[in-house]
C-alpha positions, -999 to 999 in steps of 0.1 A, spaced: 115 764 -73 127 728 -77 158 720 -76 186 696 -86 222 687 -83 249 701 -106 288 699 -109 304 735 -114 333 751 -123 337 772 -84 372 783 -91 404 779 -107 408 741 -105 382 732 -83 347 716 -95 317 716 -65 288 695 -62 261 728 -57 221 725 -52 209 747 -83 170 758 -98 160 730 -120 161 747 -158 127 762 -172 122 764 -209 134 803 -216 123 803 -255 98 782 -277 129 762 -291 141 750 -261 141 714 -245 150 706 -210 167 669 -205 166 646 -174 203 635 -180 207 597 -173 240 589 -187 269 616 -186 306 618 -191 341 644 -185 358 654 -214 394 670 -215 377 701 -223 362 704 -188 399 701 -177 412 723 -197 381 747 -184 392 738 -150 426 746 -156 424 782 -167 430 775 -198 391 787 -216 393 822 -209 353 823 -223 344 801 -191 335 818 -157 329 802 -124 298 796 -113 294 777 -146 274 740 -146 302 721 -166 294 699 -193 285 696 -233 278 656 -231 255 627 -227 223 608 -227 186 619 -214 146 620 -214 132 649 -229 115 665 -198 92 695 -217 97 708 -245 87 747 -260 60 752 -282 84 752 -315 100 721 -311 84 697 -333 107 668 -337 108 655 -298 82 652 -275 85 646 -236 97 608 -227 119 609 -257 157 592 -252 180 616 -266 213 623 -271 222 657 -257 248 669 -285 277 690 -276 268 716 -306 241 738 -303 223 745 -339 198 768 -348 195 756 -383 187 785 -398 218 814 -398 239 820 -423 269 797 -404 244 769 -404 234 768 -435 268 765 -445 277 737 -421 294 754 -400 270 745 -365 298 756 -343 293 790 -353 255 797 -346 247 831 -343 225 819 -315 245 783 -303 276 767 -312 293 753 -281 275 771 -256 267 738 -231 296 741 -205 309 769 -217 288 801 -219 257 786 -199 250 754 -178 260 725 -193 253 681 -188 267 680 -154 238 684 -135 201 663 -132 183 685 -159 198 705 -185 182 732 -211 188 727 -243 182 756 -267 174 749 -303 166 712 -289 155 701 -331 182 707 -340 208 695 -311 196 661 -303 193 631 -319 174 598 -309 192 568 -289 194 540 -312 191 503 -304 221 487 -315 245 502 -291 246 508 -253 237 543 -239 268 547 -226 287 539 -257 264 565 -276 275 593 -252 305 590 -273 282 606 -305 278 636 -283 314 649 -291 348 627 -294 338 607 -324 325 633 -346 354 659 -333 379 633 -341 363 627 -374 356 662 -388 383 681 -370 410 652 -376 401 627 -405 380 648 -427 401 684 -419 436 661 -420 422 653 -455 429 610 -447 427 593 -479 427 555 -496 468 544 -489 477 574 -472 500 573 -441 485 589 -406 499 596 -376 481 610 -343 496 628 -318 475 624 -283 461 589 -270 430 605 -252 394 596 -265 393 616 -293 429 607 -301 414 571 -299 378 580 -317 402 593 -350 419 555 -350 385 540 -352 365 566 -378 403 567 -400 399 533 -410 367 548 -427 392 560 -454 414 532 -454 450 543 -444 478 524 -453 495 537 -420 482 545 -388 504 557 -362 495 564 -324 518 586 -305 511 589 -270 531 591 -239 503 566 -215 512 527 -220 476 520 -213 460 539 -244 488 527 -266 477 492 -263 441 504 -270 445 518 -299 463 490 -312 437 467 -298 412 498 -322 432 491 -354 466 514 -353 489 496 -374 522 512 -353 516 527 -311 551 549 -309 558 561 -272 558 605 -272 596 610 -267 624 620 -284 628 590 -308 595 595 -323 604 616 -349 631 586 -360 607 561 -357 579 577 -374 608 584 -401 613 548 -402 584 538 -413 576 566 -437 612 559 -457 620 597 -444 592 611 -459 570 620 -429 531 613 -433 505 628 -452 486 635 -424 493 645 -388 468 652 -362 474 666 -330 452 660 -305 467 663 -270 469 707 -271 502 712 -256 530 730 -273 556 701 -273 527 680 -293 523 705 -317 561 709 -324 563 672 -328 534 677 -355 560 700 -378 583 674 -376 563 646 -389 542 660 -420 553 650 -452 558 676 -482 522 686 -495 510 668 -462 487 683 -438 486 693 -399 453 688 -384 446 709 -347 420 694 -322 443 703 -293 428 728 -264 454 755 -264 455 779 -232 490 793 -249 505 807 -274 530 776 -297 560 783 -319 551 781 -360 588 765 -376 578 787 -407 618 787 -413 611 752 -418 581 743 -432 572 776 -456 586 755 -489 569 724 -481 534 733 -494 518 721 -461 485 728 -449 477 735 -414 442 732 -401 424 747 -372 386 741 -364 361 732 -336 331 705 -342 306 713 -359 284 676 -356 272 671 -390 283 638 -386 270 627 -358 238 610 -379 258 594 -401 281 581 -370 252 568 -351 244 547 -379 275 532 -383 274 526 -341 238 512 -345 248 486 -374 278 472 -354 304 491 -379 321 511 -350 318 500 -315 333 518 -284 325 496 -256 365 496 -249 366 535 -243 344 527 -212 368 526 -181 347 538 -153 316 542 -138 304 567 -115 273 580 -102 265 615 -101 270 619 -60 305 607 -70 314 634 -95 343 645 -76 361 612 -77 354 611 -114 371 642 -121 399 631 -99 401 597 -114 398 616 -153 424 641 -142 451 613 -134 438 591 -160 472 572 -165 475 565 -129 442 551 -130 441 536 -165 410 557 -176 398 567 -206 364 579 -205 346 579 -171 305 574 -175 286 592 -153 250 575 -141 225 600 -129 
């Protein structure tokens, strides 16, 4: 059997470069992808960690990227072979009952199964199940590595943050959590037209880039955030705050922000268990949200990439190729040492 080059998840903190079988189509819905672009997302890390008890070594890591359709199963009608897709990090079968209801994270048969509960983008080739409906065509008005982004940041950011953090016309926003998809909810927030629009983040480097993206106020994680935030918001808090880093000490800084009748939006990876400050927050008619990507946006966001309306050339840092993995992970896993914040991977 053939085989190909794959990054995966050996042990508790420790990623390999492995010789694996090249992917066969197992059912008629399936695609397999030649990967050409590929990327790291704090996911993997948090996999790496520990912190995803659903993950177990021996895993190919990975739920992102760029590719040509390599063969397709006999039920796949919308792509054919040669095909330049992107490889989404949702896996949809279109038809079950969570589907239908927009809710692609929770496929009977999908979800976010790349990565996680079998081999993911990290690797030459990767299957695809359900290929119609989890990947969309490359579009022309963007790089390929920019569209990479449309595989998971932007349309987490902007379901799980904008759209579940309910951002309106003249509202005020805060995120908590400078990494791409803490930078990917500055960009698709302006959508909606904030009046305020407040990065907290402890790394210089992504502070500066999200003001360069369009925040309006970059507020250094510490202890005066919560005064300057304050500030601003004449001691009201914002309507929405958005946490996007996953570590306890983010999430407590969320309670402290959000207004009355304001709303707490979760992205954040948790491997642990957070304190809830019901003693403080059950009379202040808050709403606290929870949810994982379900890319129904993704179309809509590629059109708005292909037109020029949001670009992400900035969130480019670095460029690897695939022998280099390792040093990506490494540069990724210190990424305000190294200024990173997304690594591109060239196969």
């Amino acid at each position: 059997m053939t085989t190909m080059k794959a990054l995966v998840y050996a042990t508790k903190g420790q990623p390999v470069l492995e010789e694996r079988p090249r992917p066969q189509i197992l059912a008629p819905t399936d695609a397999v992808v030649k990967m050409v672009k590929g990327t790291i997302c704090g996911t993997d890390l948090h996999i790496l960690k520990g912190d995803v008890a659903t993950c177990s070594p021996g895993l190919i890591l990975g739920h992102e990227g760029t590719g040509v359709v390599h063969a397709i199963g006999a039920s796949v009608t919308t792509f054919k072979p040669g095909d330049r897709v992107i490889v989404s990090c949702i896996t949809s079968c279109m038809t079950c009952e969570f589907c239908r209801k927009g809710l692609l994270s929770h496929c009977v048969d999908g979800g976010w199964v790349l990565g996680h509960s079998i081999d993911g983008t990290q690797a030459e080739y990767v299957r695809v199940p359900h290929a119609d409906g989890s990947l969309h065509r490359v579009i022309s008005g963007a790089s390929e590595a920019s569209q990479t982004m449309c595989s998971d940041i932007l349309p987490t950011g902007f379901e799980c943050g904008v759209l579940s953090g309910r951002v309106k016309p003249g509202s005020s926003v805060a995120i908590v959590g400078g990494g791409p998809v803490g930078l990917g909810i500055v960009l698709t927030a302006q959508l909606y037209s904030p009046s305020i629009l407040i990065m907290i983040t402890r790394d210089p480097n992504r502070l500066k880039t999200a003001a360069s993206l369009g925040a309006t106020h970059c507020i250094p994680f510490g202890p005066g955030a919560v005064e300057e935030v304050m500030a601003l918001t004449g001691g009201r808090g914002v309507d929405t705050v958005i946490e996007a880093a996953g570590v306890p000490e983010t999430f407590a800084l969320c309670q402290e922000l959000v207004a009355v009748g304001g709303t707490i939006a979760n992205i954040g990876v948790f491997g642990c268990k957070v304190d809830l400050a019901l003693d403080k927050l059950w009379h202040r008619n808050i709403v606290i949200t929870t949810s994982l990507v379900d890319t129904v946006s993704t179309g809509m966001l590629l059109k708005l990439m292909d037109s020029g309306k949001i670009k992400t050339d900035s969130f480019i840092t670095h460029t690897f190729d695939f022998a280099e993995m390792l040093d990506a992970y490494s540069t990724f896993g210190a990424a305000a040492q190294h200024k990173a914040i997304k690594v591109i991977i060239d196969f």
